[in-house]
Each structure stands twice: as C-alpha cells, then as structure tokens.
C-alpha positions in Angstrom: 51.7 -0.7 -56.1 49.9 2.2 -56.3 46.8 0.4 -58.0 47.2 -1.8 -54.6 46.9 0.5 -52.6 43.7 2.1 -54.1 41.9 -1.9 -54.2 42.5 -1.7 -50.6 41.2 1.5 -49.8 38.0 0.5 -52.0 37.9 -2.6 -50.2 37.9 -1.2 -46.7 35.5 1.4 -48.0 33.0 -1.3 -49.1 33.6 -4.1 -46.9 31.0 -5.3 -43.8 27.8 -4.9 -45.7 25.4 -8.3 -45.9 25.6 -11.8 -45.4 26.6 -14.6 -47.6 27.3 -10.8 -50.2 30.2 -10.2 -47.7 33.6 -10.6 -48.2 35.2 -8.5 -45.1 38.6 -10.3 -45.4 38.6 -9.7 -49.2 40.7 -12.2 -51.4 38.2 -15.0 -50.8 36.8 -16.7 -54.3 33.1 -15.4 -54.5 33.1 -14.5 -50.9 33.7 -18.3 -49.3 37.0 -18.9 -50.3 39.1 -21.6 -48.6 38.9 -21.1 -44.7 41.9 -22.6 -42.1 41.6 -25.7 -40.6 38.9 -25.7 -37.5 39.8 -27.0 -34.3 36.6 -28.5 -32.9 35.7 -28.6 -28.9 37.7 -31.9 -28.5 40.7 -30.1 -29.6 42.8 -29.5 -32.6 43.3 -33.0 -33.4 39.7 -33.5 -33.9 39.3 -30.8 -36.7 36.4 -29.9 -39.4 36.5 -27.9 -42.0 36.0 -24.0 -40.4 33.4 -21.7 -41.4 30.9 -24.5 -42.6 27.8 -24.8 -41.5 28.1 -28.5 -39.8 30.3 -26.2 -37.6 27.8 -25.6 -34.7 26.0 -28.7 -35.4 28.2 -31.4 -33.5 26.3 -34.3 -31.4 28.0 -32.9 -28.4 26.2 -29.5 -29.2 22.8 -31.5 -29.5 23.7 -33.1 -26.5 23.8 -30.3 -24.9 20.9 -28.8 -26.0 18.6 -31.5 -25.0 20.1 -31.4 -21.5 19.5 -27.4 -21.4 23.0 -26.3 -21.2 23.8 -23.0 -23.5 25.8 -23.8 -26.6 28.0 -21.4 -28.0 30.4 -21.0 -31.1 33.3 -19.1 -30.5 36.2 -19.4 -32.6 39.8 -17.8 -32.4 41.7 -16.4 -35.4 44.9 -18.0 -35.5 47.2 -20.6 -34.1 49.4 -17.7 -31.9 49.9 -17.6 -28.3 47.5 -14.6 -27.9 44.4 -16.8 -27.9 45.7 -19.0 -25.3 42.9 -18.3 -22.9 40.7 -19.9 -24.7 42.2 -23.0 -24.7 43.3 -22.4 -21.3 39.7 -22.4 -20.5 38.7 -25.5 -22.4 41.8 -27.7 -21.1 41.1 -27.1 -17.3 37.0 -27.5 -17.9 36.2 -24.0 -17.5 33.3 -23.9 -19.8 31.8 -27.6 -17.8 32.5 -26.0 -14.7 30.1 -23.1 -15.3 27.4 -24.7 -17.6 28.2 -23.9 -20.7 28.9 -26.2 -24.2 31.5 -24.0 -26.0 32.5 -25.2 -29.5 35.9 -24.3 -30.7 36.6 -24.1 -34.2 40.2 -22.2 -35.9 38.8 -19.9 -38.6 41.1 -17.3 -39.8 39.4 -13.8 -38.9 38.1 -12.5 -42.0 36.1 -16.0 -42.6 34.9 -15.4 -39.0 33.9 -12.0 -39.2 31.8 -13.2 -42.2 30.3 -16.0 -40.4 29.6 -14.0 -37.7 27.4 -11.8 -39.8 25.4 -14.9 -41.1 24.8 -16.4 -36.9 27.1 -19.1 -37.9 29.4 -18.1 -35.0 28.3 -16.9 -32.1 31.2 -15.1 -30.6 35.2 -14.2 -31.6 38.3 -14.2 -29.9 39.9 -11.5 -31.8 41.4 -8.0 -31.9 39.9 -4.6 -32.6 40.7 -4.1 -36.1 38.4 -6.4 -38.1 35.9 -5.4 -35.6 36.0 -1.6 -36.1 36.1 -2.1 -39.8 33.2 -4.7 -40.1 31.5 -2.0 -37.8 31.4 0.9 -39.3 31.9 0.0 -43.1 28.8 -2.7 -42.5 27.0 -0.6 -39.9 27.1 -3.8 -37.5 27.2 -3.7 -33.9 29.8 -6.4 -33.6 31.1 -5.1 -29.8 34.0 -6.5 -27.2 32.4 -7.8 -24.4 35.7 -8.8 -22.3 39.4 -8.4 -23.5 42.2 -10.4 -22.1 44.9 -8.8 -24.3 45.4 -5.2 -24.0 49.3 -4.8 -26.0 50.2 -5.2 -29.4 52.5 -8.7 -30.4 53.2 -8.3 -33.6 56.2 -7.2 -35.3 57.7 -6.6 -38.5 60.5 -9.5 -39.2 63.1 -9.5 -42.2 65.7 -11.3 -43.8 69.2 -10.7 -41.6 70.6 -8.5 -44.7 67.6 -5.8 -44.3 68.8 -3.8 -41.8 66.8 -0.3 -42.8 63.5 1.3 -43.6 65.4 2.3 -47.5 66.6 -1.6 -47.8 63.2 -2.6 -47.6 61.9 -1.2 -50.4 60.8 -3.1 -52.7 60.6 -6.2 -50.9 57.6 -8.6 -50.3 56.2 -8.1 -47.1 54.0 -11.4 -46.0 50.8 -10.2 -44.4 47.1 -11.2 -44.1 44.1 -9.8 -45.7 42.7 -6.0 -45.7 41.0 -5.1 -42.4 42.7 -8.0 -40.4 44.8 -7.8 -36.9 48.2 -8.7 -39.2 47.1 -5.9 -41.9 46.6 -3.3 -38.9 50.1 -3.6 -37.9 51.8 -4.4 -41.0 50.2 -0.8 -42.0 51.5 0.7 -38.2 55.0 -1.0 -38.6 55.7 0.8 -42.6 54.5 4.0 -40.6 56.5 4.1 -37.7 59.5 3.4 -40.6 58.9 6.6 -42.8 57.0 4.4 -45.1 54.2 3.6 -47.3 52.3 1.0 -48.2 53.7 1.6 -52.0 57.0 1.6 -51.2 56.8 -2.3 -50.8 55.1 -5.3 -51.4 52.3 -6.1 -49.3 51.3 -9.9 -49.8 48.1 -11.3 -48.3 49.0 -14.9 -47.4 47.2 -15.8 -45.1 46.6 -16.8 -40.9 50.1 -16.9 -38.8 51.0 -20.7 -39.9 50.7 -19.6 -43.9 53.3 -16.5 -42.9 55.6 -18.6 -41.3 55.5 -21.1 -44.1 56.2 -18.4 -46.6 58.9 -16.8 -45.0 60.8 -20.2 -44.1 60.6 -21.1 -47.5 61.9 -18.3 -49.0 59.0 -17.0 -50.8 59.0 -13.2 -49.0 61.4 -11.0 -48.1 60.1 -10.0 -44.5 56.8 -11.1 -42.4 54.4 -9.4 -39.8 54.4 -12.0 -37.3 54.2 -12.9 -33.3 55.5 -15.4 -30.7 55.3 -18.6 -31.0 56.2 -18.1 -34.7 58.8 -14.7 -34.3 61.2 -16.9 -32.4 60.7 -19.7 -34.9 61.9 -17.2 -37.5 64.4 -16.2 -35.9 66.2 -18.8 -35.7 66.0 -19.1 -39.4 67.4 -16.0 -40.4 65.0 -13.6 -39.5 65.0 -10.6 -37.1 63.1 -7.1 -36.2 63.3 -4.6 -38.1 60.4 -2.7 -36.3 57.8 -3.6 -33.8 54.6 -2.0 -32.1 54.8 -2.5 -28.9 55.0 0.6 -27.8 51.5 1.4 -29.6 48.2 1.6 -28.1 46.5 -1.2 -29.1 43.6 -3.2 -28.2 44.7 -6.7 -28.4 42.7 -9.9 -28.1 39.3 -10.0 -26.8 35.4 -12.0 -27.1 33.3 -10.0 -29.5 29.9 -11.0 -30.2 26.6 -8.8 -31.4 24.4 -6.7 -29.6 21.6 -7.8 -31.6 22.0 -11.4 -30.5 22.4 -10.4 -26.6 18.8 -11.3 -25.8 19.5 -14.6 -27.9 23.0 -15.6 -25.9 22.5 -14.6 -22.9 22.3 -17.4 -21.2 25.5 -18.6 -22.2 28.0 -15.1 -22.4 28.1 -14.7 -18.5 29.5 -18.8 -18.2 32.0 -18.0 -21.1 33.5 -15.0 -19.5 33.6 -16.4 -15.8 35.1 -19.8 -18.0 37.5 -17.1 -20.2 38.6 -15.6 -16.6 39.5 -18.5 -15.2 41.5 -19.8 -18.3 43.5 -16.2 -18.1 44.1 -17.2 -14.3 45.1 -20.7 -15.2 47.6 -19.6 -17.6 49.8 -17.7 -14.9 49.1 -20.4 -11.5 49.9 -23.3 -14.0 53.3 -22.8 -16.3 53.7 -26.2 -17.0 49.7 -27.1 -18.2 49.7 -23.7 -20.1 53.1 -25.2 -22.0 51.6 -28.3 -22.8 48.3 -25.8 -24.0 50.8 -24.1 -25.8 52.2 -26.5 -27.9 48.9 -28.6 -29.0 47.3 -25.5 -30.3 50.2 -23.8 -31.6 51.9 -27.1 -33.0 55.7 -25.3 -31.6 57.5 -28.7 -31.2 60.5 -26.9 -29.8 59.9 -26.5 -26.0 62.5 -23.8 -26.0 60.5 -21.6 -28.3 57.4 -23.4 -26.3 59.6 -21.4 -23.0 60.0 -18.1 -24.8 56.8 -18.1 -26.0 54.9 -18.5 -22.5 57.4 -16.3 -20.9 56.6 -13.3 -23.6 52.7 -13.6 -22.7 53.3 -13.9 -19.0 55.9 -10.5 -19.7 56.3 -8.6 -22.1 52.5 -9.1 -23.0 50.8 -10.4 -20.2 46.7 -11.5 -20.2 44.8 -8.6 -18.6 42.8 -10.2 -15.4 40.3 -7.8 -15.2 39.5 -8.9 -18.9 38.7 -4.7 -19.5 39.4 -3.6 -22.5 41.7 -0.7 -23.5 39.5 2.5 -24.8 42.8 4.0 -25.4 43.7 1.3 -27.8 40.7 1.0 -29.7 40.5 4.6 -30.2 43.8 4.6 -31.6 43.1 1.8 -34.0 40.1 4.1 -35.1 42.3 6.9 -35.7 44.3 4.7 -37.5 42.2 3.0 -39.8 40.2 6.7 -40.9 42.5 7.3 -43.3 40.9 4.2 -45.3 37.1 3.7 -43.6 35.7 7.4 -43.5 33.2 6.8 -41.1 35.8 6.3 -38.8 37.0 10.1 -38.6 33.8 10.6 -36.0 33.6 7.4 -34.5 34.8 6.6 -30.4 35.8 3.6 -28.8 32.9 3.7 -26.5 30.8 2.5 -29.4 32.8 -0.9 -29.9 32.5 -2.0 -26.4 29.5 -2.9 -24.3 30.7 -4.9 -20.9 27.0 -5.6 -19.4 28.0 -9.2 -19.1 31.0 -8.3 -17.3 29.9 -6.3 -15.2 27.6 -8.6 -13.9 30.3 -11.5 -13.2 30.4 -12.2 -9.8 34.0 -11.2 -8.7 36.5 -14.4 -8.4 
C-alpha cells in the first residue's frame, strides 16, 4: 500500500496542468475515460453521455441563442442530496424566470474538472477539494463564486462487525478518485481514526451510485458515503464508524473561471439569483423538494426520501446567503499540503471571488 500511496502523492503533485493532457481525477484510460451518465436540462430521464462535446450543443441551447438568452453548462458531481439546489432551481423555473438557458448534465467531478479546463462546461456545482487541487497543481483560477453548502456530509460507513479504527485494517475502503470531494474525506475520516492511508485499502470506484453498488454487493469492506445513500446502507448492514461533521469544510458550491468572467457574464448573475431561489424553494416547499429528491437521486424508498430531506434541512442545511466558508476552504488547504506543496503558502481568499454575488439584488 505503500507504493499507493506514493502514485497518489505523484498524482496530486502533477495533476491540473493542460487540456485534453489532463487527467485531474486520475484513473481515467488516456485521460477520457468512461464519464457517468449526464442528466440533460429536461431532466435525468432525458440523459446523454456526460463530458462529450454534443454536451452544450442541445437545440434548446441553439434556441436560446438565437433568441439572445445566455446559455450556460453547469453540471453537478453526483447523484447526492447536496446538489439539490440545482435541481431545485431547474424544477420550479428558476433559470426561465431570470433569463437564463442552463444545461444540466451529471458528470462525476474529476471528468468535470477536466472539461472545465477545455470550456466544455461552463460552471460546477461542487466542493472545494478538486478545486484547490486543479488550482494550484494546474495554476488555474477555477474560483467559488456562491456556495450553498457550508458542512461536511460525508462519513465513513462499515460492515456491522467493524467496530474500531485496529479492525479496519486491512479492509477495502470504497472511495472515488485522488483529489475528489469523497477522497478528501475518506483521507480526513483515516485521520481523525489514528490512521493512514497504508493501513487500508483505498479503492477508487467511482461517483456515490458506483459506492453504493459496491458496498451492497459485497465487494468492500466499508464506504465514504452521504445521505440519500448512508441511510440506504444502513439498512443493509452498514453503519458509522467515523464521520466529519464536525470539520471545517467548504461544502458544495458554483465554481467557474475567472478567465471566462468577461465571457459569462451575462449569464452568472441569473444562475445565482436562479441557485438562490432553488436553496429557498427547498425549505418553503418539503413536499416538491421530495419529489426533486427522488428523480435525481433515484431513492425509491420515501422513508429514506424523509430522512434524506430532513438531514439537509438539519443537520446540514443549504446556506441562504450562498457565502462561502473561508474557514473551511482554508482547512481543506491545510489539509491537502501534505500532498500538493504549493498549498503550504496558499489562502482561501485566492479560491473565491463573489463579484457576481455581490452584485445580486437582495431577495
């Protein structure tokens, strides 16, 4: 494991640098490996395959080009409750409301992040991890420009018989790839045990759904995961064995680049007054938002549907005022210097840039 843990380093170390060469997520055949499922503008049942370049080409984008109305990609990571704003957003017609065409798609974060780098996407829903790392391993300028997640959902899940840091050693732990959200706090969860990474099996398998698969089935021993798919596991013989909840942590946000402001202008101020709304919408209407819930996130269970909207109304509530947390990213920056040096004299500051917010009228 110790040979693991060096490729990661080296893979964090040289990560971020040119598009189409760039593999942030690592793991991906000749840098466009297999991407998730996309979930177009229309919805998830209407998907294409994410990441391509037909992607931002649909006839409702030319559509809305030829009427004048700003067209933006923005995709979100992972079929998990902490994205729910977005949909939120689409479902009660934020984005029609305030003049802007916003195309969908579900593309797992370290496809994304690559995409991003190449203009295919034109702005993320996603956490601060991938963004610090593509940042400052890449010398991009990938920043947050609203955040509507400021707390940490993930947790470390095993089997019912691992009940301690020394029984899980040696077990396969399912995570995602180096440098993604899942990664961050798979790393954070083995620290706040008295472990290391080489004490265990790290397995990159993939988005939330691929986790949950892989520990249903049998293939894993544990699993990094968050609500809707933590309760699913627990049912299932599953429970926590450590989370992070009581970590700084800058949670889900819209991330774009600086470099393309001038370029997207016209369109950022509508998303975040459309992103606002869909954070408002989720609270004033429970029984839309479980309906939201369970299209995107494919829960079937409206029990777990219940939990699930009750943990992000709770326990992990959307952050109205769609700032993000500089105490959050600068922890993850502290965090992730041990593997990206540049990050030992980086600040938080340097990831965010709210001139788009700061400009929304208030609501």
């Amino acid at each position: 494991m110790d040979i693991m843990w060096r490729s990661r380093r080296d893979f964090l170390r040289l990560s971020g640098i040119a598009a189409g060469a760039l593999c942030l997520g690592g793991l991906l055949e000749a840098c466009g490996g297999s991407a998730a499922p996309a979930s177009s503008a229309a919805g998830p049942a209407s998907a294409k395959p994410a990441g391509s370049a037909s992607a931002a080409a649909s006839p409702a984008g030319s559509a809305a080009a030829k009427a004048g109305i700003p067209k933006l990609t923005v995709s979100y990571g992972s079929p998990v409750g902490s994205f729910a704003p977005l949909w939120m957003a689409k479902e009660i017609g934020a984005f029609d409301k305030y003049g802007v065409a916003v195309e969908m798609p579900l593309i797992e974060t370290a496809t994304a992040m690559q995409s991003m780098i190449a203009g295919g996407i034109d702005v993320q829903e996603v956490s601060a991890a991938p963004v610090i790392t593509a940042d400052l391993n890449g010398k991009l300028d990938i920043v947050f420009i609203a955040s509507c997640l400021n707390r940490p959902i993930l947790a470390l899940y095993t089997k019912n018989s691992i009940t301690s840091a020394d029984q899980l050693k040696g077990k396969i732990i399912a995570s995602d790839k180096p440098g993604t959200p899942v990664d961050y706090s798979a790393q954070v969860s083995l620290k706040l045990l008295g472990l290391k990474p080489s004490d265990v099996q790290i397995r990159p398998i993939g988005n939330a759904a691929d986790i949950l698969a892989a520990m249903l089935s049998g293939q894993v021993d544990a699993g990094i995961v968050a609500p809707p798919q933590s309760f699913q596991v627990e049912g299932q013989g599953f429970h926590v064995l450590r989370d992070i909840f009581d970590q700084p942590y800058q949670n889900t946000g819209l991330v774009a680049r600086k470099s393309r402001f001038d370029q997207l202008a016209a369109g950022l101020k509508p998303l975040l007054a459309a992103y606002r709304d869909g954070i408002a919408a989720w609270k004033a209407q429970p029984d839309l938002a479980l309906k939201v819930l369970d299209q995107y996130a494919k829960i079937g269970d409206p029990v777990i549907a219940k939990k699930t909207y009750d943990f992000y109304s709770t326990m992990a509530a959307f952050e109205p005022s769609m700032q993000p947390t500089m105490q959050g990213i600068q922890a993850m920056v502290d965090f992730l210097s041990d593997t990206v040096p540049a990050a030992k004299n980086a600040k938080a500051d340097q990831f965010v840039d709210l001139r788009f917010l700061s400009d929304l009228p208030k609501a």
